[in-house]
MARTI-444118 format. One record per residue (C-alpha): z negated, x, y negated. Coordinates in pm, whole numbers, plus 50000, padded with zeros to 5 digits. Last residue first. Layout:
! MARTI-444118
ZXY...
This chain:
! MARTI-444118
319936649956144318166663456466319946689056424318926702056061315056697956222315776713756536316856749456358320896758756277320566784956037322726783355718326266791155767327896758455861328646748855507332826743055564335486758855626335036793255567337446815555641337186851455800339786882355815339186912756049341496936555999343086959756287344106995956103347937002456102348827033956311349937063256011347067087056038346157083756391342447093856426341357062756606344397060556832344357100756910341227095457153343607091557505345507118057394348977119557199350057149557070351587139956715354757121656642353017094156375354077061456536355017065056861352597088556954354057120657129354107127957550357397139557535359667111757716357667089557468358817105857159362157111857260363017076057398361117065057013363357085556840366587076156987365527041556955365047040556558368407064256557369957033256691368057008856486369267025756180371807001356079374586989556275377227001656075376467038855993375877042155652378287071055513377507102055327379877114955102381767148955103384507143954901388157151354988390777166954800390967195454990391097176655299394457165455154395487130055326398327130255581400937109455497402497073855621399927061855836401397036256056399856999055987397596991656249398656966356496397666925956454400406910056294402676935956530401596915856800401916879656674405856888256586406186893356946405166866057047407026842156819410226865556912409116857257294408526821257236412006817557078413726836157361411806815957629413086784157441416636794457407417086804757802415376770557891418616752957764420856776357916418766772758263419686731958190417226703458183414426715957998411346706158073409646717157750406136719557928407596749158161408886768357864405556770757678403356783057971406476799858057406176825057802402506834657849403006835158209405886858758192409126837858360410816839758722409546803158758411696795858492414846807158623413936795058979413086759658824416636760558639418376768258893417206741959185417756719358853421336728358773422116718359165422496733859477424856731659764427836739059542427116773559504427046793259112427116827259144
């Protein structure tokens, strides 16, 4: 296999070259001299890499649970309600129904909706501004 016209180095670049990426992103920065050197170090990373995977898998279900033995609870989804939140408002406006109450909604149903929040009007007084303003007070 082995030709005298090229050299350990000619061998050892195509060997690594030849490499996965993720293994010869640690192989390359090695610089190993010899392809039996470089040999070790990809087989390292690979057992590294491989022991990484299987870290992460899901362990294999060893029996099947009784669905006799089950109970029936309900589970929270994850996210919260705001899914079902905009389910319900798509379906209320794709059929004509206020948002907030899920009645017919016509151009009058605002100020008979039972459930829309009322506006409030809500005053402060600052200071003693309220008396009438004639030319006498402004003058002074």
């Amino acid at each position: 296999m082995h030709s005298c016209h090229y050299d350990d180095l000619f061998f050892n670049s195509h060997y690594v070259s030849g490499l996965k990426d993720d293994i010869r992103a640690v192989v390359e920065p090695q610089v190993p001299t010899t392809v039996h050197r470089a040999a070790i170090i990809a087989r390292i990373q690979q057992k590294v890499l491989d022991r990484g995977k299987n870290k992460y898998q899901k362990a294999p279900i060893l029996h099947k649970p009784n669905p006799q033995h089950r109970t029936k609870t309900k589970t929270q989804p994850v996210f919260g309600t705001l899914w079902r939140d905009r389910q319900l408002m798509d379906y209320r406006k794709a059929n004509g129904l206020c948002y907030t109450c899920g009645e017919k909604f016509e151009p009058r149903h605002v100020e008979v909706c039972s459930k829309r929040t009322k506006p409030h009007n809500n005053a402060l007084v600052v200071n003693d501004l309220d008396r009438e303003l004639s030319d006498d007070v402004l003058n002074q």
